[in-house]
N, C-alpha and C positions, 0 to 999 in steps of 0.2 A: 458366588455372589448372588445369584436369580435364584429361585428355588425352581424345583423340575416344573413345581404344578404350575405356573406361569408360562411354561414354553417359550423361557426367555423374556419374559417382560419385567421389566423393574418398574415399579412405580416411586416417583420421586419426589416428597413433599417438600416444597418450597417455601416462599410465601404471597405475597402481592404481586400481580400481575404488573407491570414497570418496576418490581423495586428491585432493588443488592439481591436477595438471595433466589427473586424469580430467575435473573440475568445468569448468577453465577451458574442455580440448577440447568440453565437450557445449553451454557456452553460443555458443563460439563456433561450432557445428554448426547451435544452433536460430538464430539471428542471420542464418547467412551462409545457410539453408535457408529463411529464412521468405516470404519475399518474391520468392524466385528459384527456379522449379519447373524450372529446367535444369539444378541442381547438387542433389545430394543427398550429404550429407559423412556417411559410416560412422566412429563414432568407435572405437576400438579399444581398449580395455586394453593393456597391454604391460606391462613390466617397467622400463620407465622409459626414458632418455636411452640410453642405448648399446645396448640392444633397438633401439629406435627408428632410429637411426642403420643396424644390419645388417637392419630389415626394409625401410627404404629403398633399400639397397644392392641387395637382391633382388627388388626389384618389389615387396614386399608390401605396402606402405603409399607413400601421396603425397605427403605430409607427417606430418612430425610433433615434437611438444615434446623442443629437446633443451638441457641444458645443460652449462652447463662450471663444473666447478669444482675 
């Protein structure tokens, strides 16, 4: 899931800080962080789905919430 050169960090693009998918990335942060001290998931603000999409593109994030509509 993490790549080695992270030493377990995930970076996780979201999007707006209050909104649906900041909420969703943070619980799914504490969740998949709780119990496993070899991952540690940085969740990120962004701009939403297509932010998302070119910061993956670049390296900048590991995953992250995108949708289509």
């Amino acid at each position: 899931m993490c790549s080695c050169e992270n030493g377990g960090r995930l970076s996780f693009g979201t999007g707006n800080v209050g909104g649906n998918y900041y909420l969703y990335g943070s619980t799914f942060s504490h969740f998949l962080s709780e119990d496993n001290d070899k991952i540690k998931v940085n969740v990120k603000a962004t701009a939403g789905s297509a932010a998302n999409i070119r910061l993956i593109e670049k390296g900048f994030l590991d995953i992250g919430i995108v949708q289509s509509d």
